[in-house]
C-alpha positions as CSV (number, residue, x, y, z in Angstrom):
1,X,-23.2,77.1,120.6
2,X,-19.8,75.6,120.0
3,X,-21.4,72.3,119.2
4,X,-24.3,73.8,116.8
5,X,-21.5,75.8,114.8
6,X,-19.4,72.5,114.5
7,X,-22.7,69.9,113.5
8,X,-23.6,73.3,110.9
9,X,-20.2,73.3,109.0
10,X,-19.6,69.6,109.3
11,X,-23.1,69.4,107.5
12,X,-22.4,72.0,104.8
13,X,-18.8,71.8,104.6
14,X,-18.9,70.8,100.2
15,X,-20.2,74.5,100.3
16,X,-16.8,75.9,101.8
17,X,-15.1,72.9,99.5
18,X,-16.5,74.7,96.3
19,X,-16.2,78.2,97.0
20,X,-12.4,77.5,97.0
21,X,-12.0,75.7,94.4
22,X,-14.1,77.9,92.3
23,X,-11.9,81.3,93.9
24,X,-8.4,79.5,94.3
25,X,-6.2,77.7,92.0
26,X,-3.5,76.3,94.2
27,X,-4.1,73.7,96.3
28,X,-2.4,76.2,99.2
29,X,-4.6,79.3,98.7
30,X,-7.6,76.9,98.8
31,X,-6.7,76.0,102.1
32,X,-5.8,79.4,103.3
33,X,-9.4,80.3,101.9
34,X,-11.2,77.5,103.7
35,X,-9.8,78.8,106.8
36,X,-10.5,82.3,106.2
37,X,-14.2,81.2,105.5
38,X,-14.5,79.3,108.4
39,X,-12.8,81.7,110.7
40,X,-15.5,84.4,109.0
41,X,-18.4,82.2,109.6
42,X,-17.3,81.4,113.3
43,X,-17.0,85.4,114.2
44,X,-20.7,85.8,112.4
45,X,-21.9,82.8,114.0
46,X,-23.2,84.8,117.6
47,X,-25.7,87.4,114.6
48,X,-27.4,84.8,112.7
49,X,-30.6,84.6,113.6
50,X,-31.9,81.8,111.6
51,X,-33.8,84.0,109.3
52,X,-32.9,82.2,106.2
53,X,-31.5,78.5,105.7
54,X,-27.9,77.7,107.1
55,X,-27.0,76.1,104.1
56,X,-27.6,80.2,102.2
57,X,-25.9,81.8,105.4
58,X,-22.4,80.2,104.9
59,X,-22.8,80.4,100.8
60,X,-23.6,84.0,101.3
61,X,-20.4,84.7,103.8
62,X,-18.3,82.2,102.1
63,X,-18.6,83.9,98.5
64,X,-18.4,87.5,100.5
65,X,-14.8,86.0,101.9
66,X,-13.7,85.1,98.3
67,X,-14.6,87.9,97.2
68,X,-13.0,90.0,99.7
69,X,-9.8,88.1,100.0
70,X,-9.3,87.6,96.4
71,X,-9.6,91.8,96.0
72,X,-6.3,91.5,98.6
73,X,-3.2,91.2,96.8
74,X,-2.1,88.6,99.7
75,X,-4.7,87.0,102.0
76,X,-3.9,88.0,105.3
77,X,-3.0,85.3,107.7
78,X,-5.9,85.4,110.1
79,X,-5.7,84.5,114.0
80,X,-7.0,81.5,113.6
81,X,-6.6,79.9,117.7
82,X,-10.4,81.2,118.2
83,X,-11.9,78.6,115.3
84,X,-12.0,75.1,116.9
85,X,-9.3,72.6,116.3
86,X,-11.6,70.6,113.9
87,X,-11.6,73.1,111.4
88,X,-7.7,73.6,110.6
89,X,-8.2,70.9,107.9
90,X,-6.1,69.4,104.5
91,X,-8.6,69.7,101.7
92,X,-8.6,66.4,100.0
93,X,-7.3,66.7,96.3
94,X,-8.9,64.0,94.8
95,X,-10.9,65.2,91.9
96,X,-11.1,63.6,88.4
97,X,-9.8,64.7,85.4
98,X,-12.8,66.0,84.2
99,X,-13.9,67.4,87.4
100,X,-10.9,69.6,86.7
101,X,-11.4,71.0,83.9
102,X,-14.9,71.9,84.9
103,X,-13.5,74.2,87.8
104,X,-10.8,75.3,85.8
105,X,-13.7,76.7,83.5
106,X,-15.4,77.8,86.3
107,X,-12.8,79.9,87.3
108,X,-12.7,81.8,84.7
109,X,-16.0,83.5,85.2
110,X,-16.8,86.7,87.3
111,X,-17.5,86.6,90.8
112,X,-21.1,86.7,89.8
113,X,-21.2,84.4,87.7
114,X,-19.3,81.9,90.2
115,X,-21.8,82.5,92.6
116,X,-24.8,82.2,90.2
117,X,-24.1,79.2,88.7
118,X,-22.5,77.4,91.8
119,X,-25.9,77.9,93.7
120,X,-27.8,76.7,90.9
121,X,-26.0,73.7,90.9
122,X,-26.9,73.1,93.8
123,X,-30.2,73.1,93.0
124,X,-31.2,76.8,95.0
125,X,-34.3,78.2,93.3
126,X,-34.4,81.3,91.2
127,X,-36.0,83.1,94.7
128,X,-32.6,82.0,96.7
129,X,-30.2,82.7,94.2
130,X,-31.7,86.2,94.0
131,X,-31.6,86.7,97.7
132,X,-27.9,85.4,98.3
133,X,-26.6,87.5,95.5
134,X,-28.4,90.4,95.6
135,X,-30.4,90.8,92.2
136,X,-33.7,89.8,91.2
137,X,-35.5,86.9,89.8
138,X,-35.8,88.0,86.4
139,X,-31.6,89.0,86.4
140,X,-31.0,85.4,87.6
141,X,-32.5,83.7,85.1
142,X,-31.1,86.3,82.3
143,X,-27.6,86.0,83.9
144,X,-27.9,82.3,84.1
145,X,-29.0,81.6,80.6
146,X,-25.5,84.0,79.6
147,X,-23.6,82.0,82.0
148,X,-24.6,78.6,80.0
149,X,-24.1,80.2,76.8
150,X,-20.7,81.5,77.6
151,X,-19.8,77.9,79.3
152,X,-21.1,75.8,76.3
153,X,-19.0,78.0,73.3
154,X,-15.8,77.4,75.5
């Protein structure tokens, strides 16, 4: 089981990577986030049944673990001795200028919005979009078209 969790997040790790910097602005809380969502993922690990694709699992619990931390006025500091070693990482600050100021837009968002347009991004269809988040088809692709309007007047 250990193994599978560890080939998983090594695999799908950019997910975790974005999620923070789309929730986090200092390079600390981003961190403390990764390892939050990682710790989150590895307790939920033993339920998921494979029902839907990895890859939606940990963008599901990852945004849930934004969402919830970011509602905390501190992020707790999690016992973390459970997670394996391999996952206590450094995230690598070494985006562009212009990179930056795309996630700085990004941030400004909702939480919705994050999530919307983050998925579809990566390419997830209208179907998965609506399924991680919650909403339907239809509101994806009215949200979406909001979120690209709101994006292209800033």
């Amino acid at each position: 089981m250990k193994e599978h969790f560890i080939k998983s997040i090594n695999k799908h790790q950019n997910i975790i990577y974005k999620v923070c910097r789309l929730y986090r602005n200092s390079h600390e809380d981003q961190e403390d986030l990764f390892q939050e969502i990682v710790y989150q993922l590895w307790k939920s690990y033993p339920k998921f049944k494979g029902e839907s694709k990895i890859s939606t699992w940990i963008y599901r619990i990852a945004f849930n673990t934004a969402i919830v931390t970011f509602r905390k006025k501190k992020i707790s500091v999690t016992n973390y001795e459970n997670i394996p070693e391999k996952f206590h990482p450094t995230l690598e600050n070494s985006y562009s200028e212009k990179e930056e100021r795309i996630f700085k837009l990004l941030r400004e968002l909702n939480s919705v919005e994050k999530s919307i347009i983050t998925l579809y991004l990566e390419d997830y269809s209208y179907k998965e979009i609506a399924s991680i988040i919650g909403i339907s088809e239809n509101n994806v692709n009215v949200k979406l078209n909001r979120i690209k309007n709101k994006l292209k007047s800033k």
